[in-house]
C-alpha positions in Angstrom: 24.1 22.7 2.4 23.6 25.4 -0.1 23.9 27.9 3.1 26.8 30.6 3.1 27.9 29.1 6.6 28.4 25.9 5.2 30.2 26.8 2.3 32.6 28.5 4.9 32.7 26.0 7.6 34.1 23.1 6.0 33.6 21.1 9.0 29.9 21.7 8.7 29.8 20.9 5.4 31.0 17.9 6.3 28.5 17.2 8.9 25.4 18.2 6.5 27.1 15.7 3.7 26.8 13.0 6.5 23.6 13.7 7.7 22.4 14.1 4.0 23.8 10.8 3.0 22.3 9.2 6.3 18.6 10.6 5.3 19.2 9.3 2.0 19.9 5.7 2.8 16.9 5.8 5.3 14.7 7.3 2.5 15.9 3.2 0.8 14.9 1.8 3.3 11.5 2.9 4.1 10.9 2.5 0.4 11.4 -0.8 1.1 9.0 -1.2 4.1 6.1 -2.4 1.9 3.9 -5.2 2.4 5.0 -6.8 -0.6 4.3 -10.4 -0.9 1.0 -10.6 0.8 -0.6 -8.2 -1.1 0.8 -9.5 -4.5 -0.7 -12.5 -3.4 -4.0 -10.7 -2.4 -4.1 -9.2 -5.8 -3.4 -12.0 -7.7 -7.1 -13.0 -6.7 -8.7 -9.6 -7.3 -8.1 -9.7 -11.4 -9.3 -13.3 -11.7 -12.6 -12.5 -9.2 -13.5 -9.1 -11.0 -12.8 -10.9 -14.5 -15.4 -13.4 -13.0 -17.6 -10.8 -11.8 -17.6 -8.9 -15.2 -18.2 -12.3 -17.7 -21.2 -13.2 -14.9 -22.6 -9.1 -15.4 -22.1 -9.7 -19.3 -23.9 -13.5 -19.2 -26.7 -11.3 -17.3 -27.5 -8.9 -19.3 -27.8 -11.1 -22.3 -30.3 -13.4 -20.5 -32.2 -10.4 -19.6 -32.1 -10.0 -23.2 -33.1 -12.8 -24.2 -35.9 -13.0 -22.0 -37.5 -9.5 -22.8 -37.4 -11.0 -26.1 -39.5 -14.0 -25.3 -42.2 -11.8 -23.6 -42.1 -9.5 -26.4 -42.9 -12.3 -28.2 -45.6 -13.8 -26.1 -47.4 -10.6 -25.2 -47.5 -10.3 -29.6 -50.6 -11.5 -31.5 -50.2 -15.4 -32.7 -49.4 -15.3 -36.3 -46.8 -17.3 -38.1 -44.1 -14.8 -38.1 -44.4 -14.2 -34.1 -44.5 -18.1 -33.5 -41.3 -18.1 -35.6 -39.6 -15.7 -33.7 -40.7 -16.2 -30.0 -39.2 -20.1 -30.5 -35.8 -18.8 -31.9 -36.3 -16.4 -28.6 -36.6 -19.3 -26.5 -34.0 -21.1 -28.3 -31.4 -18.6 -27.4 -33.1 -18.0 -24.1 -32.2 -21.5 -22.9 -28.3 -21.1 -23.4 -27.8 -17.7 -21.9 -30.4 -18.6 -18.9 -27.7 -21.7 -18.8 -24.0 -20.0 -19.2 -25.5 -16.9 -16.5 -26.0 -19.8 -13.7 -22.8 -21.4 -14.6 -21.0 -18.2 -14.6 -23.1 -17.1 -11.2 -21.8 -20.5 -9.3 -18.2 -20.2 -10.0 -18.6 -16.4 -8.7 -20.4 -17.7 -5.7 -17.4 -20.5 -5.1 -14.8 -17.7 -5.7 -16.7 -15.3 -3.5 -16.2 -18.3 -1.1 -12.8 -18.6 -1.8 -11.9 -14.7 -0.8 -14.1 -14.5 2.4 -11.7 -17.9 3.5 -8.6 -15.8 2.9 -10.2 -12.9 5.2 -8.4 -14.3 7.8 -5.0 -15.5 6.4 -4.5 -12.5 4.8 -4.4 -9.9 7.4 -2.0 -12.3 9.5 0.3 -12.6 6.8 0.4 -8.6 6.4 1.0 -8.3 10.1 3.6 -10.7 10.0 5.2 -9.2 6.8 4.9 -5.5 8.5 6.4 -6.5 11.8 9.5 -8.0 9.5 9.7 -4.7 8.0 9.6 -2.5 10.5 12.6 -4.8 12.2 14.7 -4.4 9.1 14.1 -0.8 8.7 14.6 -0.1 12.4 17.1 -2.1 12.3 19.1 -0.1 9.6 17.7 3.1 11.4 20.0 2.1 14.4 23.0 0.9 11.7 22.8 4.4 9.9 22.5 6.6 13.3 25.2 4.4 14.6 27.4 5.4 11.3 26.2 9.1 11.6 27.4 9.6 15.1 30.4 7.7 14.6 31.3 10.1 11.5 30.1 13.4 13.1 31.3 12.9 16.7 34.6 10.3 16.5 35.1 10.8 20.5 32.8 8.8 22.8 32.1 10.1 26.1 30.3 8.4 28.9 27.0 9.7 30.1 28.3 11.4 33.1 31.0 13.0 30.8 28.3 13.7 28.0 26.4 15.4 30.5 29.3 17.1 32.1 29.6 18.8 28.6 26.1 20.0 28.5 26.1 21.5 31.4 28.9 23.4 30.9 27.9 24.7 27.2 24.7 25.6 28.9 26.8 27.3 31.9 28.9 29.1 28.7 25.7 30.6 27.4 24.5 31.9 30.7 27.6 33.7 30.9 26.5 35.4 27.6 26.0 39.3 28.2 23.5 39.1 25.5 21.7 36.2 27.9 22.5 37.9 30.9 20.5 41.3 29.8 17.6 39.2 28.6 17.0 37.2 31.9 17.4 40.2 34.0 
């Protein structure tokens, strides 16, 4: 559009503007061919599961913790201050050894959860990208209806359409230039 030729040929300028404005409505539209919904609803699960996963990974490592702790304190000679501290070892042994299994079955029924929506999910992103693509080829054929309508107001049939073609291409055989190059 920036072109000399255009800037001359007002009639082409006019043609670019169309087709410019036609590539920038389809450029909407295929913005809008997203699978949308199903994936927000895919990723609504994904925060809670790896929120899950990360409080179970925490639980762990503190029972781990716990439980070096308590065979520290075994392996230790058996005076008063080991005795001491190997019970307080268990003591918080017994709670962290708890919340970790709790923490590891809600996971596990999660886990469940997602491999059950292993199925429903890739339907419902088929279905939402097959409603897509009709909408956006749907506006596709809308816009490239509009286009032709604005750059070529006078509808021919196919035979005349093709009548036209052949004589353009009959007008550029008859081009010296043409004529010296195929001979």
């Amino acid at each position: 559009m920036a072109s000399t030729l255009c800037k001359s040929e007002s009639k082409l300028m006019h043609y670019c503007e169309e087709w410019d404005n036609s590539i920038v409505k389809l450029n909407l539209h295929m913005q809008e061919m997203m699978l949308v919904e199903p994936i927000q609803k895919f990723n609504s699960i994904f925060p809670i599961f790896h929120e899950a996963k990360k409080k179970w990974q925490q639980s762990l490592e503190e029972y781990k913790r716990c439980e070096a702790k308590v065979k520290k304190y075994q392996d230790r000679e058996r005076t008063g201050n080991n005795i001491v501290k190997l019970n307080q070892s268990q003591k918080s042994l017994t709670p962290a050894k708890g919340k970790c299994y709790e923490l590891h079955t809600i996971l596990m029924e999660d886990m469940s959860k997602l491999y059950d929506l292993q199925i429903s999910y890739p339907q419902s992103c088929i279905e939402a990208l097959i409603k897509s693509q009709v909408a956006y080829n749907s506006e596709c054929y809308k816009i490239y209806s509009e286009l032709a309508g604005h750059l070529n107001p006078d509808t021919f049939t196919s035979e005349e359409y093709g009548n036209r073609i052949q004589q353009k291409l009959s007008d550029i055989k008859a081009l010296s230039i043409v004529d010296s190059l195929v001979t």
